[in-house]
py3Dmol code that shows the C-alpha trace and the ligand (Angstrom):
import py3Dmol

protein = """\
ATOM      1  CA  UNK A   1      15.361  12.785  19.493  1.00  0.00           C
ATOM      2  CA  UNK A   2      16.882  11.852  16.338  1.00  0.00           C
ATOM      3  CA  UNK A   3      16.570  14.278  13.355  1.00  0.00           C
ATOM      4  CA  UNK A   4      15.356  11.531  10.604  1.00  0.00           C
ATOM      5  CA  UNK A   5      15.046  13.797   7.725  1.00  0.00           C
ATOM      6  CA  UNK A   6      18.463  13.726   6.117  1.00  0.00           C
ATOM      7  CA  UNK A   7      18.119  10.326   6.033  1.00  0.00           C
ATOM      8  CA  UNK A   8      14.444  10.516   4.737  1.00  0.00           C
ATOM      9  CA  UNK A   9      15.894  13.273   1.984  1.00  0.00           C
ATOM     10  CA  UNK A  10      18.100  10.953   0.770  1.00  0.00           C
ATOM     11  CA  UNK A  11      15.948   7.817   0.639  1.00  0.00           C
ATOM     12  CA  UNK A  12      13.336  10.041  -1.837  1.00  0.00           C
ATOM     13  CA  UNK A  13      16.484  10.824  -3.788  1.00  0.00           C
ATOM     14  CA  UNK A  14      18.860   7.522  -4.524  1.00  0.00           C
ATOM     15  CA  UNK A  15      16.179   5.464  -4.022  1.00  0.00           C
ATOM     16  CA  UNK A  16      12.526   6.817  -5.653  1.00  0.00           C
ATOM     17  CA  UNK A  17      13.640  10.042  -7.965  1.00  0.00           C
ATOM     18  CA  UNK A  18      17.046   8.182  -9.127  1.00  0.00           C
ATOM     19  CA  UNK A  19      15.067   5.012  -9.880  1.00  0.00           C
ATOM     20  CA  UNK A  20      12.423   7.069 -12.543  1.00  0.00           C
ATOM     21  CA  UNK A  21       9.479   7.578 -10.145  1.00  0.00           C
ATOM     22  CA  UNK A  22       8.358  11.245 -11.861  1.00  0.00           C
ATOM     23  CA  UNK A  23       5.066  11.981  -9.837  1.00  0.00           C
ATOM     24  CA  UNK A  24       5.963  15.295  -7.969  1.00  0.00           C
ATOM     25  CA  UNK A  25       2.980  14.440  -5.159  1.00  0.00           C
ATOM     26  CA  UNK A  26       4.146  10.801  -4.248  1.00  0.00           C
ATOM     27  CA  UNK A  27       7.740  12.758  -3.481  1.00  0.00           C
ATOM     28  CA  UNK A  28       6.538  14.695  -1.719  1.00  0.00           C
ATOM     29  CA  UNK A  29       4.459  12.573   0.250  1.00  0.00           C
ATOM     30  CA  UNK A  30       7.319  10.559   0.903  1.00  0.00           C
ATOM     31  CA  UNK A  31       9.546  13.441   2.142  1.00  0.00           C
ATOM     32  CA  UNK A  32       7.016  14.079   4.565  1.00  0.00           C
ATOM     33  CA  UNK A  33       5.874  11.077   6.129  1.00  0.00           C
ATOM     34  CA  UNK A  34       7.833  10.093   8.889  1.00  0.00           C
ATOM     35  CA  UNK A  35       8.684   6.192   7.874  1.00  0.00           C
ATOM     36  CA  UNK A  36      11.118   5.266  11.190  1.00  0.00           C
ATOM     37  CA  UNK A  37       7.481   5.948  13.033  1.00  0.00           C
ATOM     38  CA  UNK A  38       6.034   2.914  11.510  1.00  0.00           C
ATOM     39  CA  UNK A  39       8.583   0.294  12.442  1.00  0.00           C
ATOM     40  CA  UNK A  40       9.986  -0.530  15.762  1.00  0.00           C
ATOM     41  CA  UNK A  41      12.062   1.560  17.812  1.00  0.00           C
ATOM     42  CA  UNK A  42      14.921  -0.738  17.729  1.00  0.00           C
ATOM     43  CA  UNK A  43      14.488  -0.679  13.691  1.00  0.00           C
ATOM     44  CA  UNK A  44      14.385   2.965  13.098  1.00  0.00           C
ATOM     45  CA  UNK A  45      17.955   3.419  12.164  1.00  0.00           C
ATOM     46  CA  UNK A  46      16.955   1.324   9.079  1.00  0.00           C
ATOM     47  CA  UNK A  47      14.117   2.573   8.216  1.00  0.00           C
ATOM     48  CA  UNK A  48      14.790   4.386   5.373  1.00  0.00           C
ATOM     49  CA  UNK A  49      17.011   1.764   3.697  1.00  0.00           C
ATOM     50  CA  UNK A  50      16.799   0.251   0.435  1.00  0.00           C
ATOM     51  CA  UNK A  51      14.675  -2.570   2.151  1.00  0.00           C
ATOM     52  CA  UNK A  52      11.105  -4.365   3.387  1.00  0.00           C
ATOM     53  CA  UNK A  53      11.570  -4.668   7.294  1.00  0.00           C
ATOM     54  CA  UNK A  54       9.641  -6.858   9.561  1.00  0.00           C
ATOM     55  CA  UNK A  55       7.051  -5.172  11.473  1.00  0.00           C
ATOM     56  CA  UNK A  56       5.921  -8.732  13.545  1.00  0.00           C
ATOM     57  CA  UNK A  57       3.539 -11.267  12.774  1.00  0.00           C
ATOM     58  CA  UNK A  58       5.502 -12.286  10.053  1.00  0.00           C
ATOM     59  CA  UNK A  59       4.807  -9.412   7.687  1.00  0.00           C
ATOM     60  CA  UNK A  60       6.867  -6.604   6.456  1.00  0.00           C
ATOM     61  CA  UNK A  61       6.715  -2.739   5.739  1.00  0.00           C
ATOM     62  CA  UNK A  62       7.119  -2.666   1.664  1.00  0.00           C
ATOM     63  CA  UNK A  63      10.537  -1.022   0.577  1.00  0.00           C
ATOM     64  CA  UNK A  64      10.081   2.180   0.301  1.00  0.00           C
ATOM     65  CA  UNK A  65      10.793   1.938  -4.001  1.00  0.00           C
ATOM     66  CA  UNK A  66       8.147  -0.359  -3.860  1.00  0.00           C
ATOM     67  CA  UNK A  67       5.850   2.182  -2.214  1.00  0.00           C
ATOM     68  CA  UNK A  68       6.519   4.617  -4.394  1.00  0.00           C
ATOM     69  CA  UNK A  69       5.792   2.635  -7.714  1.00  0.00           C
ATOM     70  CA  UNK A  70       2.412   1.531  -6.604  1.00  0.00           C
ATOM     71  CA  UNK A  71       1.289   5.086  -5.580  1.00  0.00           C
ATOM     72  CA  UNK A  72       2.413   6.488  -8.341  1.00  0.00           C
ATOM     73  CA  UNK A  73       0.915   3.920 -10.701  1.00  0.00           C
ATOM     74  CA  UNK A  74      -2.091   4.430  -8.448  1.00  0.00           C
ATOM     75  CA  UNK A  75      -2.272   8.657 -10.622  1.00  0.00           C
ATOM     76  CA  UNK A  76      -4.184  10.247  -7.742  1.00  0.00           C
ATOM     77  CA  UNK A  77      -4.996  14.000  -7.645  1.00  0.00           C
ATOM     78  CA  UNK A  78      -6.243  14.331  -4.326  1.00  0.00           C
ATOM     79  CA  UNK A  79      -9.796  14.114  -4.769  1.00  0.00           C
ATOM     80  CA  UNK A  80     -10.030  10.154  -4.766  1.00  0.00           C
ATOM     81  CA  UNK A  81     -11.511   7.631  -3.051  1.00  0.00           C
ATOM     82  CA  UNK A  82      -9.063   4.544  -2.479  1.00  0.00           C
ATOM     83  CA  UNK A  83      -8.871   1.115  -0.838  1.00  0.00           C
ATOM     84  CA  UNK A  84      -5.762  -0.152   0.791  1.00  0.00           C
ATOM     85  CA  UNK A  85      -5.881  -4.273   1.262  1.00  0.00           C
ATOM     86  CA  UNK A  86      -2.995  -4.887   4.043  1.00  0.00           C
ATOM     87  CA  UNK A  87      -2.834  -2.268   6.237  1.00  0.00           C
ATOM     88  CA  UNK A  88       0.474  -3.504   7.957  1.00  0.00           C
ATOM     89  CA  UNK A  89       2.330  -0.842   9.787  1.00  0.00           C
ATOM     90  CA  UNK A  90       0.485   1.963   8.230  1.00  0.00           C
ATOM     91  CA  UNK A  91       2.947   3.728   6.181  1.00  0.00           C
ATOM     92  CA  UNK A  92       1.338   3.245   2.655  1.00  0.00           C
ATOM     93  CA  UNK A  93      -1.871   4.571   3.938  1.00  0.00           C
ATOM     94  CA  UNK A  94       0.067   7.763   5.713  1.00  0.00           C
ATOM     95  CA  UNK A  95       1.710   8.248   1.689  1.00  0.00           C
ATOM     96  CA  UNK A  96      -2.247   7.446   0.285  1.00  0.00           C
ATOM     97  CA  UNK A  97      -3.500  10.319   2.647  1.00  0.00           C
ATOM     98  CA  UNK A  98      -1.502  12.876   1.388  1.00  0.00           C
ATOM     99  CA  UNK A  99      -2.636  11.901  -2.113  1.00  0.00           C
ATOM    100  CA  UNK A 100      -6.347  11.218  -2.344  1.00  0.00           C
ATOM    101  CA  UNK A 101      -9.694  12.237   0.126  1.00  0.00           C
ATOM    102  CA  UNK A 102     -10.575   9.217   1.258  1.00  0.00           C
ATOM    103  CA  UNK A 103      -8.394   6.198   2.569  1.00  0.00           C
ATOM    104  CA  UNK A 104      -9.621   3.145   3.482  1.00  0.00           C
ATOM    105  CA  UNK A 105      -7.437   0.298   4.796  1.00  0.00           C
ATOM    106  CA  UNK A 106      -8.361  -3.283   5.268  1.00  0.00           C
ATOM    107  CA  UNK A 107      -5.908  -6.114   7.747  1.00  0.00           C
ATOM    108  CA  UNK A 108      -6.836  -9.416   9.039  1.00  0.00           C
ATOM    109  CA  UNK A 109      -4.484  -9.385  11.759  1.00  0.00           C
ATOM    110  CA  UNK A 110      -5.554  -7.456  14.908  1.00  0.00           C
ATOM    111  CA  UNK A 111      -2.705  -6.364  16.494  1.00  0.00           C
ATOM    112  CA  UNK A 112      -1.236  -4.737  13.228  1.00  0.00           C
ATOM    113  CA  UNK A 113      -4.073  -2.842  12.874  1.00  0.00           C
ATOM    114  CA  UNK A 114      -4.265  -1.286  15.952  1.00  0.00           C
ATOM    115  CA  UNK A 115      -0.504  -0.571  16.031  1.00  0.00           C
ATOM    116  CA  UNK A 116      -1.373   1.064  12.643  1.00  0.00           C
ATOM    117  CA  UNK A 117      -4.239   2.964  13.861  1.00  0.00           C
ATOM    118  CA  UNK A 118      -1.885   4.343  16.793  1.00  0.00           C
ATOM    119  CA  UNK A 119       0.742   5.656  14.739  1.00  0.00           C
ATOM    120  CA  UNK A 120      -1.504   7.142  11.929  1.00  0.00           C
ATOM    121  CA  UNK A 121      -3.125   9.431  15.023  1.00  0.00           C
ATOM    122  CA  UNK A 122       0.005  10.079  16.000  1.00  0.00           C
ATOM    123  CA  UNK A 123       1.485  11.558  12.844  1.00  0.00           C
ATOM    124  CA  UNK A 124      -1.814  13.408  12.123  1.00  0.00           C
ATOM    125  CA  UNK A 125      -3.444  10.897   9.678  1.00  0.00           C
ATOM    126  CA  UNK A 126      -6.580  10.321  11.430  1.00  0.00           C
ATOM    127  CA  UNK A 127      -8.674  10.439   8.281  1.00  0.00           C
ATOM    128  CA  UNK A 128      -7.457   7.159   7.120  1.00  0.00           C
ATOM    129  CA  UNK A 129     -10.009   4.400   8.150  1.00  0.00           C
ATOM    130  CA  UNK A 130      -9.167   0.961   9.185  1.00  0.00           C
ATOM    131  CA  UNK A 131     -10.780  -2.071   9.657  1.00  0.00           C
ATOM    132  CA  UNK A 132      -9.964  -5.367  10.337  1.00  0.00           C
ATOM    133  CA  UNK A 133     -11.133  -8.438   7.919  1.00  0.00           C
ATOM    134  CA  UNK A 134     -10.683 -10.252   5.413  1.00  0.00           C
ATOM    135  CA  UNK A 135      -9.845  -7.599   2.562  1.00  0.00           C
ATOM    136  CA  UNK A 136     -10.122 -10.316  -0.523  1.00  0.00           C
ATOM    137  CA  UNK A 137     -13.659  -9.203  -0.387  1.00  0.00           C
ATOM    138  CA  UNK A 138     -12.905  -5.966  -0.704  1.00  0.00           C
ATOM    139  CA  UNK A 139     -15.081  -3.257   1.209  1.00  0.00           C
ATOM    140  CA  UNK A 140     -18.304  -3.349  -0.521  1.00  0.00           C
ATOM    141  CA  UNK A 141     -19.795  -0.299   1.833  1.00  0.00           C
ATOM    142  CA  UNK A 142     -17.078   2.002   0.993  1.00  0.00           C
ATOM    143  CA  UNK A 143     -16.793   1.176  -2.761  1.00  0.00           C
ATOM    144  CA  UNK A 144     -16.930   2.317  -5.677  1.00  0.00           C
ATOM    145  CA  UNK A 145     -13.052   3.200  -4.924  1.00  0.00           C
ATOM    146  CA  UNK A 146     -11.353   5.034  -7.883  1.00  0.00           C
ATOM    147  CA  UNK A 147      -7.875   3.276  -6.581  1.00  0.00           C
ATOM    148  CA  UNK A 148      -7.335   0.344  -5.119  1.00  0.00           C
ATOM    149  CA  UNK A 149      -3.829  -1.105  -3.849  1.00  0.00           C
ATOM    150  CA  UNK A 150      -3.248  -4.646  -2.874  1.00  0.00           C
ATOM    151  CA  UNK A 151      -0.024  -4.763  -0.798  1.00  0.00           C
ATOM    152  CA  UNK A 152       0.403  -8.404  -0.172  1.00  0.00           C
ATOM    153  CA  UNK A 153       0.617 -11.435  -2.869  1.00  0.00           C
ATOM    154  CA  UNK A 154      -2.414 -12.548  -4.473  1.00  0.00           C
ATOM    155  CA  UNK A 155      -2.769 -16.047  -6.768  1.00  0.00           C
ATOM    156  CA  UNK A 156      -4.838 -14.472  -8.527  1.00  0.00           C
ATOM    157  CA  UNK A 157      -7.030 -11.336  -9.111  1.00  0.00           C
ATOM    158  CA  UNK A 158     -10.430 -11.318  -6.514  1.00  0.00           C
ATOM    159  CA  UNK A 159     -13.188 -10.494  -8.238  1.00  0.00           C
ATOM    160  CA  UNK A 160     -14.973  -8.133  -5.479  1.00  0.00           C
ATOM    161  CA  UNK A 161     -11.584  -5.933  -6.334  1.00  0.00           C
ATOM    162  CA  UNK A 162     -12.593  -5.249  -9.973  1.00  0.00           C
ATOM    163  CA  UNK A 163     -16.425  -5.065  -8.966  1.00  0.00           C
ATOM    164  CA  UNK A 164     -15.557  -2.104  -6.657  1.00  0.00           C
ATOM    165  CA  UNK A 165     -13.867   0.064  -9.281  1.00  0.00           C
ATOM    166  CA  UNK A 166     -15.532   2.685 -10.782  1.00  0.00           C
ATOM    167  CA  UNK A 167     -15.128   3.154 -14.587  1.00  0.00           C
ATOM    168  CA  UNK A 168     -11.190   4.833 -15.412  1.00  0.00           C
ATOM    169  CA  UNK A 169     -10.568   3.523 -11.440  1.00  0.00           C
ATOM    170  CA  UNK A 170      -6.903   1.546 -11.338  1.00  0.00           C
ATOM    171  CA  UNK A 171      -6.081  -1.440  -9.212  1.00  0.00           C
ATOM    172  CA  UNK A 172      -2.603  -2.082  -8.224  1.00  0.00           C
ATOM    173  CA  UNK A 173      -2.142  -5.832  -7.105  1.00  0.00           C
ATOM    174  CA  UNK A 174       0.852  -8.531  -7.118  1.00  0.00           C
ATOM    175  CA  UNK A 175       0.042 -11.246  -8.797  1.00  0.00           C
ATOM    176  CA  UNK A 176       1.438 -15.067  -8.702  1.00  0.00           C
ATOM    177  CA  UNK A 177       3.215 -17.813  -6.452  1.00  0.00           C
ATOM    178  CA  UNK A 178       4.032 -17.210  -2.688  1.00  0.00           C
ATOM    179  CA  UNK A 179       7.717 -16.143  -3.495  1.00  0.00           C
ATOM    180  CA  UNK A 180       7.162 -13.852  -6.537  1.00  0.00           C
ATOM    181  CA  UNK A 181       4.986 -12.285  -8.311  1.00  0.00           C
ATOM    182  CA  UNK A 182       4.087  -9.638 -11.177  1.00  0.00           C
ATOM    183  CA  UNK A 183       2.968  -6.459 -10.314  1.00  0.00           C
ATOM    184  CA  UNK A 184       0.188  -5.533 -12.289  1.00  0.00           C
ATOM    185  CA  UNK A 185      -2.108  -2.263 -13.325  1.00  0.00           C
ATOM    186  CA  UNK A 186      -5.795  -3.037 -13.982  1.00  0.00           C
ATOM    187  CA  UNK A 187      -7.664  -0.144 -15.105  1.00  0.00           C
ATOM    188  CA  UNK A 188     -11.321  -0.289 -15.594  1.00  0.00           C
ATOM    189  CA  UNK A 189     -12.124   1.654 -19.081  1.00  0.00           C
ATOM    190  CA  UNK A 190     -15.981   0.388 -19.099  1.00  0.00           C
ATOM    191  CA  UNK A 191     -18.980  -1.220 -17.082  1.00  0.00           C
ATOM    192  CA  UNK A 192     -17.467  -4.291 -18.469  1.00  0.00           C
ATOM    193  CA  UNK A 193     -14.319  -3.804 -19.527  1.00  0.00           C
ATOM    194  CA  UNK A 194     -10.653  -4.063 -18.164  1.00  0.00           C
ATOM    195  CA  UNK A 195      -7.039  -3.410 -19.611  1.00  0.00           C
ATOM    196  CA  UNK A 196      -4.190  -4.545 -17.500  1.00  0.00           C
ATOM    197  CA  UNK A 197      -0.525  -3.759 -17.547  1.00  0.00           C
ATOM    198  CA  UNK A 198       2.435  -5.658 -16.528  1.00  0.00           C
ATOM    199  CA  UNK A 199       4.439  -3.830 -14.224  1.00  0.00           C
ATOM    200  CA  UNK A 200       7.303  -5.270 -12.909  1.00  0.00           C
ATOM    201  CA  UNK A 201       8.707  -8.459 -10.599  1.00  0.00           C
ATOM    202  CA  UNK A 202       8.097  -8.328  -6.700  1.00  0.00           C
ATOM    203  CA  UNK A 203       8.150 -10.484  -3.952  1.00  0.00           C
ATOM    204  CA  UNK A 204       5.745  -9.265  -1.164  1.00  0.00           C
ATOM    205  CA  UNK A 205       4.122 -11.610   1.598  1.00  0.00           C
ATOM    206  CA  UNK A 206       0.904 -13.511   1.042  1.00  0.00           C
ATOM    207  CA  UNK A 207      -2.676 -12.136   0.746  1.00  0.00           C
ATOM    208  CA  UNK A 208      -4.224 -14.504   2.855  1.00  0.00           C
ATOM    209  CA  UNK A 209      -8.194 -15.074   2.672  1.00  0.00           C
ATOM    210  CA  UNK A 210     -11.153 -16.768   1.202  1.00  0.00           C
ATOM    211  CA  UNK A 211      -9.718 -15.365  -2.660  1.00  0.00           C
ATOM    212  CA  UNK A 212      -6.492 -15.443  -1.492  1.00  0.00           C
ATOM    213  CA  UNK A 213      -3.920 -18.256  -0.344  1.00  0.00           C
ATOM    214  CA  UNK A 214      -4.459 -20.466   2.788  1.00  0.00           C
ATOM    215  CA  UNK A 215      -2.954 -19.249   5.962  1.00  0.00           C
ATOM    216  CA  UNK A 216      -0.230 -22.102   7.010  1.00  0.00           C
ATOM    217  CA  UNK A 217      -0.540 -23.534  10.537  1.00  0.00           C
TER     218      UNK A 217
END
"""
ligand_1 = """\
26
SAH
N 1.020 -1.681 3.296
C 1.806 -2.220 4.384
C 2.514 -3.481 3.964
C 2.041 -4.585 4.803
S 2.503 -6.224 4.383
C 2.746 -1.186 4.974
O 2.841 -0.086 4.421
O 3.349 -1.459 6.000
C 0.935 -6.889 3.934
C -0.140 -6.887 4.971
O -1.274 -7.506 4.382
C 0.155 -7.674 6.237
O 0.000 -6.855 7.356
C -0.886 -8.797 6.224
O -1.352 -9.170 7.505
C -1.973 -8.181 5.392
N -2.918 -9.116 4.764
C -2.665 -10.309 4.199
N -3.798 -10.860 3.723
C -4.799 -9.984 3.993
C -6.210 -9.970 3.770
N -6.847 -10.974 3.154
N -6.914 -8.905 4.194
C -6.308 -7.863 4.829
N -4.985 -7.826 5.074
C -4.235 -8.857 4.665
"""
view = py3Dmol.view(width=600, height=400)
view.addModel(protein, "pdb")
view.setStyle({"model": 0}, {"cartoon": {"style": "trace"}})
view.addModel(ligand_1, "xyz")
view.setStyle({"model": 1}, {"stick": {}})
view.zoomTo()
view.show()
């Protein structure tokens, strides 16, 4: 077997320390979760590139930069409750485990979530909790969720998302057209009131769903 964790050293370094991420947990969640587990076998060698990578059914494993900023953004001390929407291959909720209590992760496609499921048992993250469906509802019996990460393109914010906050709880969501969009920070500072940040430009695939876009045929 390969010894992947030169190459995972030096991922956290050029590519999440160099670039200003700070938050001393997310690196060293990221040091220890095992990202070539969550792609293909015949992708592993680039797994801890600069880069998204497909994972099948047209969606992608965020670049690991990416992952970083929205955990981080995320400010979890371990004792939260948070919401995943986009399960994918897995690896954001394996970094979300080491950082908060709970973990709950929502996908609408099947197969990606039991791929997901498989892995995260594999690498000893059993406590994160998937479910398939339509995550532009959010996950009303879970919530209130003191973090909540989107990880696919919304057009705009779901309601159900700010809803399930509690008061001080962030959301983390991508926001605009199919090709690009703005990541943004909403935090919830009262019963009825929101403050949202800009954060910076990304291009991740769509959230697809009754608040979200169409699928395409
Ligand atoms: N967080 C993932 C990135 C996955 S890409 C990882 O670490 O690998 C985004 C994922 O969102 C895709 O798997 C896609 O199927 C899923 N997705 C898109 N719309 C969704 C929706 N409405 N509900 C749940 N999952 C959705």
């Amino acid at each position: 077997m390969r010894d992947f964790s030169i190459a995972r050293r030096r991922m956290v370094e050029g590519q999440v320390i160099n670039r200003g991420v700070k938050d001393r947990r997310v690196i060293d969640a990221m040091l220890k979760v095992p990202r070539h587990k969550f792609v293909e076998e015949a992708l592993e060698g680039q797994a801890y590139q600069d880069a998204p990578l497909p994972i099948g059914e047209k969606q992608t494993i965020s670049q690991p930069y990416m992952v970083a900023v929205m955990s981080e953004a995320l400010v979890l001390n371990g004792s939260e409750t948070v919401l995943e929407v986009g399960t994918g291959s897995g690896y954001q909720a394996a970094v979300l485990a080491l950082l908060a209590d709970r973990v709950f992760s929502l996908e609408r496609i099947p197969s990606l979530a039991r791929r997901a499921r498989k892995v995260l048992d594999e690498c000893g993250f059993s406590k994160v909790n998937i479910r398939v469906a339509d995550g532009t509802h959010g996950w009303q019996d879970m919530a209130p969720f003191d973090a909540i990460v989107v990880t696919a393109g919304a057009p705009e914010v779901p309601q159900d998302y700010l809803d399930q906050l509690t008061v001080g709880g962030r959301l983390i969501i991508p926001v605009g057209n199919r090709n690009d969009q703005i990541l943004m920070r909403i935090t919830r500072t009262g019963e009825q009131e929101y403050q949202e940040e800009q954060m910076l430009g990304c291009r991740f695939v769509p959230l697809i769903g009754n608040h979200g876009w169409q699928s395409k045929h």
